[in-house]
C-alpha positions as CSV (number, residue, x, y, z in Angstrom):
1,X,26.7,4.5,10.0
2,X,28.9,5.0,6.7
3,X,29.4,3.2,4.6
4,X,32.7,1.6,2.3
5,X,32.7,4.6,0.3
6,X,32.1,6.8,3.1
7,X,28.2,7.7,2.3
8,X,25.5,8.5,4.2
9,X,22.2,7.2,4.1
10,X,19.9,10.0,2.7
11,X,17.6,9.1,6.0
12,X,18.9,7.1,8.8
13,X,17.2,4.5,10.1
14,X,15.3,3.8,13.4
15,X,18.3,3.7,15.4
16,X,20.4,6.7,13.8
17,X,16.9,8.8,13.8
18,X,16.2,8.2,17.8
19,X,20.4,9.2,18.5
20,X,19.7,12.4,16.2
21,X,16.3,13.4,17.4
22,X,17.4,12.9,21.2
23,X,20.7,14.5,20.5
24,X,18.9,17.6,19.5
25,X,16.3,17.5,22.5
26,X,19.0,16.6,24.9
27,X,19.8,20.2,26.6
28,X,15.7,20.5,27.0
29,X,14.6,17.3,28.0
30,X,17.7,15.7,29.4
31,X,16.5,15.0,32.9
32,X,13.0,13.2,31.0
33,X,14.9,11.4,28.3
34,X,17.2,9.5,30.8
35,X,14.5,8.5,33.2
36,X,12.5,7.6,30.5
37,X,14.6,5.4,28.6
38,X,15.1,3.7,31.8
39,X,12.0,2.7,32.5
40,X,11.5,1.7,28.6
41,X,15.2,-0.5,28.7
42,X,15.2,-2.7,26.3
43,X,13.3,-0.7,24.1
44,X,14.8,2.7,23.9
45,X,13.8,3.4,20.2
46,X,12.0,6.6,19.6
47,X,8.7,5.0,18.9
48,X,8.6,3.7,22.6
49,X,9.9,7.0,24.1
50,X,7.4,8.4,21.7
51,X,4.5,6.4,23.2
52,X,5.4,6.6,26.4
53,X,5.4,10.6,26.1
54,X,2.1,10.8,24.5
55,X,0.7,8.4,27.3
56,X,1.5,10.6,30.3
57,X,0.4,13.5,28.3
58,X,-2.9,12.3,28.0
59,X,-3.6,11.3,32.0
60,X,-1.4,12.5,34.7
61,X,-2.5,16.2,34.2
62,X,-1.0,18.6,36.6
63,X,0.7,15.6,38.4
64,X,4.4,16.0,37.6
65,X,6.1,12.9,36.3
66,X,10.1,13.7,36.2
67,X,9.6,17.0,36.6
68,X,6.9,17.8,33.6
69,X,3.3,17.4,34.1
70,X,0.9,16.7,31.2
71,X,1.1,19.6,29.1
72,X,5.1,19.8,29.4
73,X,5.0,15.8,27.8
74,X,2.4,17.3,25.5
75,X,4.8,19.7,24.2
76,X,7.6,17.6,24.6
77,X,5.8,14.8,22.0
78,X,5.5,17.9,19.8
79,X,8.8,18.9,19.8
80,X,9.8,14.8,18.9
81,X,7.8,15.0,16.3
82,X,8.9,18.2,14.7
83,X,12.6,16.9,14.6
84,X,11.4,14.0,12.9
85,X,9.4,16.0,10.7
86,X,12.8,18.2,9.6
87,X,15.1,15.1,9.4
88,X,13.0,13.6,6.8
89,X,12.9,16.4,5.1
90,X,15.7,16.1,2.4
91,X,16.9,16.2,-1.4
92,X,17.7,13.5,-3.9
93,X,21.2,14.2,-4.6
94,X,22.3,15.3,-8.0
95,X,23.3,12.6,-9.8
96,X,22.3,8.7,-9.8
97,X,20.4,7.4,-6.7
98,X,18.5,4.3,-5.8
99,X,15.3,6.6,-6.2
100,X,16.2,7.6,-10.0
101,X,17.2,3.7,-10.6
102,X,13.9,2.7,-9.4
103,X,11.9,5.1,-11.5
104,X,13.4,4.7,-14.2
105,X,12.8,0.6,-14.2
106,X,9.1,1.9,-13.8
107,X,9.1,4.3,-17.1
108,X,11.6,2.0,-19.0
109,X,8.9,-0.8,-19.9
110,X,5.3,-0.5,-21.7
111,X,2.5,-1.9,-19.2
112,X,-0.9,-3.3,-19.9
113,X,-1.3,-2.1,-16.1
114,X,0.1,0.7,-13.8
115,X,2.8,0.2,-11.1
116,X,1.6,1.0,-7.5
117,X,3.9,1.9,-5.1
118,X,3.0,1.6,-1.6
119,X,5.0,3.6,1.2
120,X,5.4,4.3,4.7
121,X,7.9,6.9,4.4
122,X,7.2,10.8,4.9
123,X,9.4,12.1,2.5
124,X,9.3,13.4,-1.2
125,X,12.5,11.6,-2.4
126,X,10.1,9.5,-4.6
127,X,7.8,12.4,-5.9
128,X,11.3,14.0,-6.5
129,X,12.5,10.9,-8.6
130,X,9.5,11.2,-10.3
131,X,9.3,14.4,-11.2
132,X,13.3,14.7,-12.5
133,X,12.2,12.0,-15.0
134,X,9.1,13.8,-16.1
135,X,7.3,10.9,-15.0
136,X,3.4,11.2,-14.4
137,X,2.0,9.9,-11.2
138,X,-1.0,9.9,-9.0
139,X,-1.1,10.1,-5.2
140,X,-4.5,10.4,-4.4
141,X,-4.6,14.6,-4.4
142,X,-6.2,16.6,-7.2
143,X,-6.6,20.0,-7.7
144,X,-4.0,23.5,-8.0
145,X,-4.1,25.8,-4.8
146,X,-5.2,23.5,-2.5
147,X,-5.6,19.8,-3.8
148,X,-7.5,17.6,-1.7
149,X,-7.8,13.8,-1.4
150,X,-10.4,12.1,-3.7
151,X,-10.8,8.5,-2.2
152,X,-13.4,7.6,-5.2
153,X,-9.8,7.7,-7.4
154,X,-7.9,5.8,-5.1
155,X,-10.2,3.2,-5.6
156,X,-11.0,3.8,-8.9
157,X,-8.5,3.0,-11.8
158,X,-9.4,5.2,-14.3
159,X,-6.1,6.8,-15.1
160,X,-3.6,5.6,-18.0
161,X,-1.4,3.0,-17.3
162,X,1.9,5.0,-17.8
163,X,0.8,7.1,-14.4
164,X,2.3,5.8,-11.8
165,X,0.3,5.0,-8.3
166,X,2.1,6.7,-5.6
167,X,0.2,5.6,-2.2
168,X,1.7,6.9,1.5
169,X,0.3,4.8,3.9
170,X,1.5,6.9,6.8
171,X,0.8,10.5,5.2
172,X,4.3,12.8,3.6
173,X,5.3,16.1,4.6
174,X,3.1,18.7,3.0
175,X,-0.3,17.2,4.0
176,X,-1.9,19.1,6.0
177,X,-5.8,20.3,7.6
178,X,-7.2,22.8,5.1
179,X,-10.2,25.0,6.1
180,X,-13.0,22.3,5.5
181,X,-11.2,20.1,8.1
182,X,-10.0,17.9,5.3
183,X,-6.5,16.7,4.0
184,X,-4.7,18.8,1.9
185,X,-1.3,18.6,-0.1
186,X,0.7,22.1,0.1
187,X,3.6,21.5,-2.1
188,X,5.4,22.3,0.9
189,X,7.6,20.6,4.1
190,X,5.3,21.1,6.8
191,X,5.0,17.8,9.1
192,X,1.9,18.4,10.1
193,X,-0.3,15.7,9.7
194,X,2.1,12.4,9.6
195,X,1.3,9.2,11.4
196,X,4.3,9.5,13.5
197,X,5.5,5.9,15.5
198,X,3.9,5.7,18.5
199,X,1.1,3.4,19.9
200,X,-1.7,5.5,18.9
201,X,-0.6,4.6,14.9
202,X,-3.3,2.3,14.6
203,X,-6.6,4.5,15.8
204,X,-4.7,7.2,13.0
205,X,-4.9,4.7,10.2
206,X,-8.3,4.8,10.7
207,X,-9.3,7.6,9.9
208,X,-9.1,9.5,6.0
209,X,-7.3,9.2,3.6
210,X,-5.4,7.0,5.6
211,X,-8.3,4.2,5.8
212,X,-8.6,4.4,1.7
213,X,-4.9,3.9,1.1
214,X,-4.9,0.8,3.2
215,X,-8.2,-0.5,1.7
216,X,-6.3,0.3,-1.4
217,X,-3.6,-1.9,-0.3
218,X,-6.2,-4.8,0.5
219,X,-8.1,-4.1,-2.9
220,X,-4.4,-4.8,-5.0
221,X,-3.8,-7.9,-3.5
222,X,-7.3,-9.0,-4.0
223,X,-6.3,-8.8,-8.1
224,X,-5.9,-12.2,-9.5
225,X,-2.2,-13.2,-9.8
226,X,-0.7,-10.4,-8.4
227,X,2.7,-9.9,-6.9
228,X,3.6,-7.6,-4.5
229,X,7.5,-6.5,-3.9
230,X,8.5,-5.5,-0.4
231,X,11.7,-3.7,0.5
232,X,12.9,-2.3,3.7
233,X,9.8,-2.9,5.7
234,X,9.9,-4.5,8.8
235,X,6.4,-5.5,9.0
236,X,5.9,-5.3,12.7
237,X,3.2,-2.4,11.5
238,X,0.0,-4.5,12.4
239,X,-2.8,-2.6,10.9
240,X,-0.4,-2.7,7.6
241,X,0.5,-6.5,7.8
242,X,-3.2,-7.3,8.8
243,X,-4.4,-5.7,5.1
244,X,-1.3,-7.8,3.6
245,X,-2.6,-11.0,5.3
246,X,-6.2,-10.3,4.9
247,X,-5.5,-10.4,1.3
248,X,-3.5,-13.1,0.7
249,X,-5.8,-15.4,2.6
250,X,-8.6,-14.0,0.5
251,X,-6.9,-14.6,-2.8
252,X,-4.3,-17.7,-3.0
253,X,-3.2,-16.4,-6.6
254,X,-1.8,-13.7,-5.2
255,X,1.6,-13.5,-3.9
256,X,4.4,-11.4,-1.6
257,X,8.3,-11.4,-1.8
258,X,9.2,-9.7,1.2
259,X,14.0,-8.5,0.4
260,X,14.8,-8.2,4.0
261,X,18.1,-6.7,4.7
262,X,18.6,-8.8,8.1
263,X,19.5,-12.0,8.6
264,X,16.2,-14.0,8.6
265,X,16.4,-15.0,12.4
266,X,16.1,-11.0,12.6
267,X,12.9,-10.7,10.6
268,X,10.6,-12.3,13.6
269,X,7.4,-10.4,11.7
270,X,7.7,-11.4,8.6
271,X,8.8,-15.0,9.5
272,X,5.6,-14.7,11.3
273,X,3.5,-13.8,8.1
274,X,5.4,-16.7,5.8
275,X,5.0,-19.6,8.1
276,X,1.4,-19.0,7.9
277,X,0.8,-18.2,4.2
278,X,2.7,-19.9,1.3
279,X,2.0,-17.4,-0.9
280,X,4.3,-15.4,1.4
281,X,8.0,-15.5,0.7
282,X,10.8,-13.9,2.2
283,X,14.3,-13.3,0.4
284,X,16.7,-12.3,3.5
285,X,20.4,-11.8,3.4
286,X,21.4,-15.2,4.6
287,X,18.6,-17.8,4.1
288,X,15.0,-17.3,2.2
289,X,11.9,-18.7,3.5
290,X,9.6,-20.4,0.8
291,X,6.0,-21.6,1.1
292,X,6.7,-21.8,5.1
293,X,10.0,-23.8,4.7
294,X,13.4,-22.0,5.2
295,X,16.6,-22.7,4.1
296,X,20.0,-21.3,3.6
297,X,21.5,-20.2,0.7
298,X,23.4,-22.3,-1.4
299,X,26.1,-21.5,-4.5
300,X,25.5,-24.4,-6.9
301,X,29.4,-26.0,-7.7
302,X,29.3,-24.7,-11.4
303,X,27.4,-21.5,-13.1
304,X,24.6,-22.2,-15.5
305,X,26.2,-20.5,-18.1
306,X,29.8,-18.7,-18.5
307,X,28.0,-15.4,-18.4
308,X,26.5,-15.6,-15.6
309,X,29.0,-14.1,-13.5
310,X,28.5,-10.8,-14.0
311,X,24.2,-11.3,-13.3
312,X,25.0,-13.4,-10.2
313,X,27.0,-10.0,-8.9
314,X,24.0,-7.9,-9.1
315,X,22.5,-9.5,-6.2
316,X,25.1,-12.2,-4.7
317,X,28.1,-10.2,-3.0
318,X,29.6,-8.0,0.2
319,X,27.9,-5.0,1.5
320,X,30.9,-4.3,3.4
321,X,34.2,-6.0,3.9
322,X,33.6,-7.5,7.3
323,X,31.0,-9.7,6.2
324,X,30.8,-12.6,4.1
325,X,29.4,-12.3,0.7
326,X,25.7,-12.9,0.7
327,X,22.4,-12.4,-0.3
328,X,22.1,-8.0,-2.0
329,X,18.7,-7.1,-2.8
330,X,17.4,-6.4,0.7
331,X,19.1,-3.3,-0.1
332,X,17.4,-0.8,-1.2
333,X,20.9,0.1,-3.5
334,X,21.1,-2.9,-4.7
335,X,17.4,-3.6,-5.0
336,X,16.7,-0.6,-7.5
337,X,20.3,-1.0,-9.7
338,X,18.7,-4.7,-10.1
339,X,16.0,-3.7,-11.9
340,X,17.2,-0.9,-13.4
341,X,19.6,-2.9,-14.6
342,X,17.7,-5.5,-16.3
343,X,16.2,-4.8,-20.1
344,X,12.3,-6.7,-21.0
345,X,10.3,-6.0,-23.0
346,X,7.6,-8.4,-21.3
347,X,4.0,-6.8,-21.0
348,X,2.6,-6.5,-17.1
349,X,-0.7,-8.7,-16.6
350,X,-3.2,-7.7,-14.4
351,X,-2.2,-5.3,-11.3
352,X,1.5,-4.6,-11.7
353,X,3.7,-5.1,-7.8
354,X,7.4,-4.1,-7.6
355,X,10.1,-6.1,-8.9
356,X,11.0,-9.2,-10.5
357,X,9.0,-9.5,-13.6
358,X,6.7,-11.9,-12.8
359,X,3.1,-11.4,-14.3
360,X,2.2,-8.5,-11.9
361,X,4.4,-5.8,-10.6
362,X,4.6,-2.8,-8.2
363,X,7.0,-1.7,-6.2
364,X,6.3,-1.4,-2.3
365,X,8.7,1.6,-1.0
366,X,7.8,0.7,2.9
């Protein structure tokens, strides 16, 4: 959908990547996609159609099941994931961009301890960021032709401070199988091995590196006083939201602020998490929910100070003109220009999380 100023997001979102994907497939798999989302209605997103494709792959066989049997679904689940695979495959435009903002909040500060950013998102719009800057960072690979993934270093925290930890949870295009049967990064845009949705997400996450990114996850929140950021996650990933609960049971001193972009009646998962764990809040666009109470927000009658204007219009305001003005930093926009925005010189304690400057920081692109 565009926006005011007739953008584009750089990658749609759920429901703009299941119209483009079955767009595309339509005049191959029309007869399969209708009959299909029929049987799925209500839930006729492309993770569902997803599953259900890899299901009948799996165990009807030769059997036909609207007219493909199980190696035409096999093939059919391929061909989902390769458009997947190509629409996330994009540039950072020239210019400023949320992704630039947000990197250069991350370089613009000294640090006693490294930011890590943990992501669910295939693309290289981050390493991109990153690399415009001439910022260092570290996602697990090592090595020239062919690096591989070293799990000890993911662990480990040996490298300076000014690196940044880039972590993706669900793999990025240009991992692929090398010839020991292990992970590689090619530098390139292959989609080869992603954790694409679909039910079979969780068994993937199992396996390496995925299992030592999410037992990196687990480990961070474990720090004392930590603070983890969240931004345009939805957390109804279970084998992700299990690590983020695991850990904040395990260590009270830590803490999650979870900027949703929906209303908070719309975030059922993470209202979930935070009426369960205090050390769980979540900031949505028209009410926040703190240490398991929730509440509306409310404009005090008078500003603190006569400056304060201008800061309360960083994150206070319309996305659009159809809407009343509320609550900005679920987006991901308005969320990076925030920080970007702001000028510290405070020193990060232990384990930096994302955002606001609280004693721990690093940002969690999911």
């Amino acid at each position: 959908m565009a926006k005011d100023d007739k953008s584009y997001p750089l990658i749609p979102a759920v429901e703009g990547l299941t119209t483009r994907v079955l767009e595309i497939l339509k005049p191959k798999y029309e007869k399969q996609i209708v009959a299909l989302l029929a049987e799925l209605h209500p839930k006729t997103d492309i993770e569902s159609l997803l599953s259900r494709v890899r299901a009948l792959s799996k165990v009807i066989g030769a059997y036909k099941v609207h007219d493909l049997d199980g190696g035409g679904y096999e093939t059919f689940g391929q061909d989902i994931c390769s458009e997947i695979g190509k629409i996330v495959d994009v540039r950072l435009p020239k210019g400023r961009s949320a992704y630039s903002d947000l990197v250069n909040w991350i370089i613009g500060t000294s640090r006693d301890h490294a930011i890590e950013i943990f992501t669910t998102n295939y693309d290289l719009l981050l390493e991109e960021a990153f690399e415009r800057a001439h910022a260092p960072y570290f996602d697990g690979f090592t090595g020239g032709r062919e690096p591989f993934f070293d799990p000890a270093s993911v662990a480990g925290g040996d490298l300076p401070s000014r690196w940044t930890r880039l972590w993706k949870l669900h793999g990025s295009l240009g991992w692929c199988l090398g010839e020991a049967d292990n992970v590689v990064r090619t530098g390139k845009s292959s989609h080869t091995h992603l954790v694409f949705p679909e039910h079979l997400k969780y068994d993937q996450t199992q396996k390496a590196p995925y299992s030592a990114l999410l037992d990196r996850l687990k480990a961070f929140l474990c720090t004392p006083d930590t603070l983890l950021i969240s931004i345009g996650f939805s957390f109804f990933d279970s084998h992700i939201s299990a690590r983020i609960t695991e850990g904040l049971s395990a260590n009270p001193s830590a803490s999650v602020f979870a900027f949703q972009f929906k209303k908070l009646a719309d975030e059922a998962a993470a209202c979930d998490i935070a009426s369960k764990q205090p050390n769980f809040s979540i900031y949505a666009r028209d009410a926040a929910m703190i240490n398991g109470v929730s509440g509306a927000w409310q404009l005090p009658s008078e500003l603190p100070h006569k400056d304060w204007g201008p800061i309360r219009a960083t994150y206070w305001g319309k996305f659009d003109a159809a809407n009343p003005q509320h609550f900005l930093l679920g987006a991901i926009e308005h969320f990076a220009s925030f920080f970007a925005s702001s000028r510290t010189t405070q020193m990060f304690s232990p384990a930096s999380a994302v955002d606001p400057a609280t004693s721990s920081a690093s940002p969690v692109a999911l």
